[in-house]
Structure formats: structure tokens, C-alpha cells
FISEGU-98454 format. One line per 3 residues: number of its first residue (from 1); for each residue x, y, z of C-alpha. Coordinates in nm, 2 decimals. Layout:
N
NUM = X/Y/Z; ...
This chain:
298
1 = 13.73/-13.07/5.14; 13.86/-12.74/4.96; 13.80/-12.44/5.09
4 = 13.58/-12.26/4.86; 13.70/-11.89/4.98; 14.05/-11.92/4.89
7 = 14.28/-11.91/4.54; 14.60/-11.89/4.53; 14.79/-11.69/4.29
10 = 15.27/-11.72/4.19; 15.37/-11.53/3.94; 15.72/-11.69/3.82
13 = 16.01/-11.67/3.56; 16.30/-11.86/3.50; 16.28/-12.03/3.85
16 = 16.17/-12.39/3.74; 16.36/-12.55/4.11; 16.20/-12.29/4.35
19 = 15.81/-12.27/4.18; 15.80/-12.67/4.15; 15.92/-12.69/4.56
22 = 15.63/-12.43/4.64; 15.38/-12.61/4.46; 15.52/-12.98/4.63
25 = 15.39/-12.77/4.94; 15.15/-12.57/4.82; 14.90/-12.86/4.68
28 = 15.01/-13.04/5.00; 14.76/-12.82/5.17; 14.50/-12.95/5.42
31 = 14.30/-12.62/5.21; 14.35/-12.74/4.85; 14.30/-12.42/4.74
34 = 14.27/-12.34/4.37; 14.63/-12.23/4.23; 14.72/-12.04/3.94
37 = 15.08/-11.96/3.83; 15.17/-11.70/3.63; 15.42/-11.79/3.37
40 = 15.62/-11.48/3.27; 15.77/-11.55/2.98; 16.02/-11.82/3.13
43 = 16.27/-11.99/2.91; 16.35/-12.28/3.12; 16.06/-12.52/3.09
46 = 15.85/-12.37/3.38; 15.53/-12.47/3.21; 15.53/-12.80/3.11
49 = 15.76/-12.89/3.42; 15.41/-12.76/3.63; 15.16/-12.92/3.40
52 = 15.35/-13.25/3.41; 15.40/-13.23/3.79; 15.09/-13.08/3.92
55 = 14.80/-13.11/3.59; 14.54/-12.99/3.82; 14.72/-12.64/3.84
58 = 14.67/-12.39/3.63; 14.91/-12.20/3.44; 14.87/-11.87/3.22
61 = 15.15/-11.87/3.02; 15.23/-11.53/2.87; 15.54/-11.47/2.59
64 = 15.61/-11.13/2.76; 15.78/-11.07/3.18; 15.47/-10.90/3.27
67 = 15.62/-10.87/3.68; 15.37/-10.79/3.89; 15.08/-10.70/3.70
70 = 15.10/-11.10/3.60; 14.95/-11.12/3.95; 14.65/-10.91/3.77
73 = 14.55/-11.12/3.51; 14.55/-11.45/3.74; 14.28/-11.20/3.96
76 = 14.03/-11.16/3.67; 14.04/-11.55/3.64; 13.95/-11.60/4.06
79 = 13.60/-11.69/4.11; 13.68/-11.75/4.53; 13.63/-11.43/4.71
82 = 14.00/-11.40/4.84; 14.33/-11.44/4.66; 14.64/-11.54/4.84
85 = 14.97/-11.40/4.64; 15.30/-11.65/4.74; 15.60/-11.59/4.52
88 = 15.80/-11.91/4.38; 16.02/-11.88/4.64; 15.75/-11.83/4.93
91 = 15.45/-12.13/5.07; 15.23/-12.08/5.32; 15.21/-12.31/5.60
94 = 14.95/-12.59/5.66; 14.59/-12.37/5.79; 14.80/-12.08/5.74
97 = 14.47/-11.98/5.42; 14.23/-12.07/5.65; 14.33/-11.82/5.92
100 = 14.38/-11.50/5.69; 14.06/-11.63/5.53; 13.86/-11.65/5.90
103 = 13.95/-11.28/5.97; 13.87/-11.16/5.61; 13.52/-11.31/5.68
106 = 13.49/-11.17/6.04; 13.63/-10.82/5.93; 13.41/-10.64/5.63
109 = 13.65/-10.37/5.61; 13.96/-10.55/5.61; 14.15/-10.58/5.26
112 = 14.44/-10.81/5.34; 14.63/-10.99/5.61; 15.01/-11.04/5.59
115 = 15.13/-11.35/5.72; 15.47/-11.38/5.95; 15.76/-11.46/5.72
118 = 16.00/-11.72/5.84; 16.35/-11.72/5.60; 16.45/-12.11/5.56
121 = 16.64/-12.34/5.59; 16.66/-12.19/5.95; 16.31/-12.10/6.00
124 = 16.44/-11.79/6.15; 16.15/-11.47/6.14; 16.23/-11.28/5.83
127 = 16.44/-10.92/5.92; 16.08/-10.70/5.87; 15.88/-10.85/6.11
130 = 16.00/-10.63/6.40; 15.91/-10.38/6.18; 15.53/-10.49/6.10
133 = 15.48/-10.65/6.49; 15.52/-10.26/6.60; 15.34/-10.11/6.38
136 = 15.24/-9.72/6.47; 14.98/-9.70/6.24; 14.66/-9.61/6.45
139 = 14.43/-9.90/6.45; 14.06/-9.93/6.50; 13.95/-10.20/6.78
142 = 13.82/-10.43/6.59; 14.13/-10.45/6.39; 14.26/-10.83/6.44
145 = 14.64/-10.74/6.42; 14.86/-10.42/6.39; 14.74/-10.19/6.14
148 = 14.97/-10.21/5.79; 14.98/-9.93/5.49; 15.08/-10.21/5.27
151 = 15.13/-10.58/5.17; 15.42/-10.80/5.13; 15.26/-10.97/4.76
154 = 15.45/-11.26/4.87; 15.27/-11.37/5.18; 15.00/-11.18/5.21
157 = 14.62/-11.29/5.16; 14.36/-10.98/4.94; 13.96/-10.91/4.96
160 = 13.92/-10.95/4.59; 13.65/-10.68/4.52; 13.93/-10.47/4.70
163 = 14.19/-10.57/4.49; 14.03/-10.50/4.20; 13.87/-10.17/4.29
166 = 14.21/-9.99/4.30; 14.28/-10.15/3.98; 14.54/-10.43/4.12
169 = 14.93/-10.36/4.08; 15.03/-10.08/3.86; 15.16/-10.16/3.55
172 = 15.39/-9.85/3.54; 15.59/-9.96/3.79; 15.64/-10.34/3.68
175 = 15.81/-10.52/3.96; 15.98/-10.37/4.24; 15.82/-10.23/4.54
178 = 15.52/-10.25/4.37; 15.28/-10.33/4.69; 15.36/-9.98/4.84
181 = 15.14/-9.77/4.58; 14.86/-10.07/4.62; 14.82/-10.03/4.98
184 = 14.81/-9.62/4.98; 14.55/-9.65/4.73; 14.35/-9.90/4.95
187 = 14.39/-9.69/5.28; 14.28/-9.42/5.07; 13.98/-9.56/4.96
190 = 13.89/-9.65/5.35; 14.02/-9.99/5.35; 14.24/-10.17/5.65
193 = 14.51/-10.39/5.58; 14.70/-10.55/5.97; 14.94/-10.79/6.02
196 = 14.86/-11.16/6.20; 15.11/-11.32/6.39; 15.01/-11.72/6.39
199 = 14.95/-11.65/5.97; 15.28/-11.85/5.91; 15.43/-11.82/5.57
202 = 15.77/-11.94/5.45; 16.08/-11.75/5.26; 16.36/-12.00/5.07
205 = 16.51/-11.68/4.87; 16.57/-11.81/4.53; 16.99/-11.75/4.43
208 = 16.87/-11.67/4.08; 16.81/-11.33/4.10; 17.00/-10.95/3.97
211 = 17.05/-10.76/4.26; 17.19/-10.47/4.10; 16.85/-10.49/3.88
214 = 16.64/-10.52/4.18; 16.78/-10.23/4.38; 16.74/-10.00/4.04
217 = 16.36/-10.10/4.04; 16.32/-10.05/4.35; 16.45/-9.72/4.42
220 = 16.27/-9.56/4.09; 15.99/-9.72/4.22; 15.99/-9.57/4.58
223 = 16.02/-9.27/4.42; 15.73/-9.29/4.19; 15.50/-9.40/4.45
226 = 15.63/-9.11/4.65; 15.57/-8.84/4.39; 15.25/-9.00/4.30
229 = 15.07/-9.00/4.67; 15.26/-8.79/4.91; 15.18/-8.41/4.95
232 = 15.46/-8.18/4.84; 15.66/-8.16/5.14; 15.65/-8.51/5.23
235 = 15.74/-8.61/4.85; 16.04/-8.38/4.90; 16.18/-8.50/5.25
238 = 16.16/-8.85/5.19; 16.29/-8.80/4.79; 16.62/-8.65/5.00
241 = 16.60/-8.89/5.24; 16.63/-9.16/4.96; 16.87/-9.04/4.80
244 = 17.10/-8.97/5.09; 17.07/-9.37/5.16; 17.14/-9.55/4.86
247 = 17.50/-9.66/4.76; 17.67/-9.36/4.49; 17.67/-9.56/4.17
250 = 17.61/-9.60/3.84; 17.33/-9.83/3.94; 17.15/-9.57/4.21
253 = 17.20/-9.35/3.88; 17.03/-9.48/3.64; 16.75/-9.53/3.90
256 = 16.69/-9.20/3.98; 16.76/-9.12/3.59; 16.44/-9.31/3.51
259 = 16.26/-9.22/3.78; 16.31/-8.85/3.65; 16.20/-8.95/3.27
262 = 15.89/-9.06/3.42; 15.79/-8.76/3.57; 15.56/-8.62/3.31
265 = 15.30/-8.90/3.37; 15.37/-8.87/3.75; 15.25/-8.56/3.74
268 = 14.95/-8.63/3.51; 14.86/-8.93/3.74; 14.95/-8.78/4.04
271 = 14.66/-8.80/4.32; 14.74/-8.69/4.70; 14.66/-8.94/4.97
274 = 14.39/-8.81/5.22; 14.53/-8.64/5.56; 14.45/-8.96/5.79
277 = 14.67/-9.19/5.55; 14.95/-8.89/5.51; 14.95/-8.91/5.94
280 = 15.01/-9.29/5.91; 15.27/-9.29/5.64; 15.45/-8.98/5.88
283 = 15.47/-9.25/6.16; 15.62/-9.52/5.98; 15.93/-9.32/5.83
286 = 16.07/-9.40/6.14; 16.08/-9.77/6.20; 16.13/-9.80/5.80
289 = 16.42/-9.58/5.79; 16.59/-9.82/6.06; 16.44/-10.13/5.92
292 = 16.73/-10.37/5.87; 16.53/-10.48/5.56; 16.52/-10.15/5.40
295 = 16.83/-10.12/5.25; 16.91/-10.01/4.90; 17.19/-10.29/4.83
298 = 17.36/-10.52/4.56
């Protein structure tokens, strides 16, 4: 039997190898949860490669790399009242849905659970978990794991009214850091998102990949999301703190170049997180700014 509560959404381009490994283990489920890929735009055969492989998955195909926001239109398709995100290079383990889905149902308030990420072929934890295992983020008691500002998309499991009450992932920002702004804007509205240790889900990082792309995304990203949510001072220490961190290049350039030509709608869209999520994002510049995972590279 399927479980009823639980789709499962991949948003993919390009990666034909990686997305048809992750659907060999994803429809090996003892779940059989409903899956939708996202097809952004590939070039390589993605979609008929996943029709002819797996017919009873479905694919959106879409002529345009809509990133993250891909993840969006597969959400207005769910009917199941949770929607687990896995990259093409990420699968969650067998009863891996059904856990995240047991503490949705037992926790009304909760908006997501984050699985723990183990990095194959060595199935060793993935360099962030420290990081989300110690969370300082104040937690209420019924909260089933420590207490998150954020998601990873790739391994994480959403509330869909939630989801779609913030509006989902912003298309302004694309790809790139993109669950950051999500998770402020779900604290904000009074939601809990936590981390669960036995929620196993695992990382085979693809090779096809631009790093130098990646890190420019991601660092006009953190600094959108930073402009756009933190209050004045905090937007100003952690923009310095940024910028003292990432490598002096032409790439790190062009990063913050963009991020600067987007400040008129920053500005216009620009909404201030209440003071209890402000106090939680304070105690996590700590651990992140140490986080062997956070680091501006490539």
C-alpha cells in the first residue's frame, strides 16, 4: 500500500545518470509515494529517458531552467498533504517518508522536517549535520527534533498548506540558497521547522555541476535574503561579515555586483522578520560562520 500523505517532488537539468539512479531508489520505496520531476529545460534526454524507465512518474517538462521555483509548479499539482523535495542527486532511505510524515501528523505546527544527510559512496554524515544536531534555536517541548530556521530542499519533507502560504521558493532569487528566505518567512508566520536524526536521506553529489556559477548565486543570494529580512544592523554586520569571507575575485564580484542591481526591488519587497525570529537567526551566526559547509568556494 502507498501512503496517501506523501509526494515526492526532483527538480532536474541536464543530469540524465544521477535523476534515473534516484528514481531506481526512489520507486523502490516500501512508501510508493507519488513522484513528480521537474524537467528544467534539459537537453540531454531527461524526459523520455524517465518516461521510458519509470511511465508511472510524472514529469512536467518545461522549455525554460526555472531552478527552484520548478519545485513550485510540481506543488500546485500535489493533492497528498506533504511534499517531500529530493534533488537528482539526493534519495531518501526506505521508511525514511513515513517518519517525517508521522511527526508532521503528530505536530500541527510543524512545517518541515530535515532528514540526516549521508554523502555516498561512503555513507559518511554530510559536513552540516553537526551544525543542525546543535542547533541553538530555542525550541518549544513538543518540538520532535532541534529547532531549524530553514530547510535543506534536498532532503527535507514540507506541510503543504505551509508551503504554499509563503508563496513557495522565490522566483527572484532562482537557484542558490534559496531555502534561507523560505524558512524566515515560515518562522515568521509562526511556523516550526526541526531536524530528525533517524530521517535518513542520501547525497551522491552529481560532478556535473559550475562551481564558480554556484558560489555567484549563492553569495548574491545570501545577500538578498539578508537585506530583505534582517533589521538594519543585522543586514549590515552579516553583509561585512560576507564579504570579508568570500575568495577576492572576479566571480565574488560579479556576485555582489548583481546583488547591488537588485537592490531597488529589495527595498520595495523588503519586510523585517519579527524580534523572536531576529533572536534565533542572532544565535545561529555562530555555528554557521564555523560551519565547514559554509564556505563561499570554486
Amino acid at each position: 500500500m502507498s501512503d496517501p500523505r506523501v509526494s515526492v517532488v526532483i527538480i532536474t537539468r541536464d543530469r540524465r545518470p544521477e535523476l534515473l539512479r534516484t528514481l531506481a531508489h526512489m520507486t523502490a520505496l516500501p512508501e510508493r509515494p507519488e513522484i513528480i520531476v521537474v524537467d528544467n529545460g534539459s537537453r540531454d534526454g531527461t524526459t523520455a529517458a524517465v518516461l521510458d524507465a519509470h511511465p508511472k512518474v510524472h514529469v512536467i517538462r518545461s522549455r525554460r531552467n526555472f531552478g527552484a521555483v520548478g519545485r513550485n509548479l510540481a506543488v500546485e499539482r500535489v493533492t497528498t498533504p506533504y511534499v517531500a523535495f529530493c534533488d537528482d542527486d539526493t534519495w531518501w532511505e526506505p521508511g525514511a517518508l513515513t517518519r517525517a510524515a508521522d511527526l508532521l501528523d503528530a505536530c500541527p505546527r510543524l512545517a518541515s522536517v530535515t532528514g540526516r544527510i549521508l554523502v555516498e559512496p561512503d555513507g559518511v554524515e554530510d559536513p552540516i549535520t553537526p551544525e543542525l544536531r546543535h542547533s541553538p534555536v530555542p525550541a518549544p517541548d513538543w518540538l520532535p527534533g532541534p529547532a531549524l530556521l530553514s530547510i535543506l530542499a534536498g532532503a527535507s519533507m514540507l506541510r503543504v498548506p505551509a508551503f504554499r502560504e509563503v508563496g513557495g521558493f522565490s522566483r527572484r532569487l532562482w537557484i542558490g540558497g534559496e531555502e534561507e528566505l523560505l524558512g524566515m518567512d515560515l518562522a515568521a508566520r509562526g511556523w516550526w521547522m526541526c531536524w530528525a536524526e533517524d530521517v535518513v536521506v542520501h547525497h551522491h553529489a552529481s560532478t556535473v555541476r559550475d562551481p564558480r556559477q554556484r558560489r555567484k548565486l549563492g553569495i548574491r543570494n545570501t545577500l538578498w535574503t539578508t537585506w530583505l529580512r534582517r533589521p538594519a544592523r543585522s543586514a549590515l554586520r552579516r553583509t561585512v561579515t560576507l564579504l570579508r569571507s568570500v575568495p577576492r575575485d572576479r566571480a565574488s564580484a560579479e556576485a555582489v555586483a548583481a546583488a547591488l542591481a537588485g537592490l531597488p526591488w529589495v527595498l520595495r519587497e523588503r519586510r523585517v522578520v519579527p524580534d523572536h525570529v531576529e533572536q534565533g537567526l542572532q544565535l545561529l551566526e555562530a555555528p554557521q560562520s564555523s560551519s565547514p559547509a559554509r564556505r563561499y568556494v570554486g
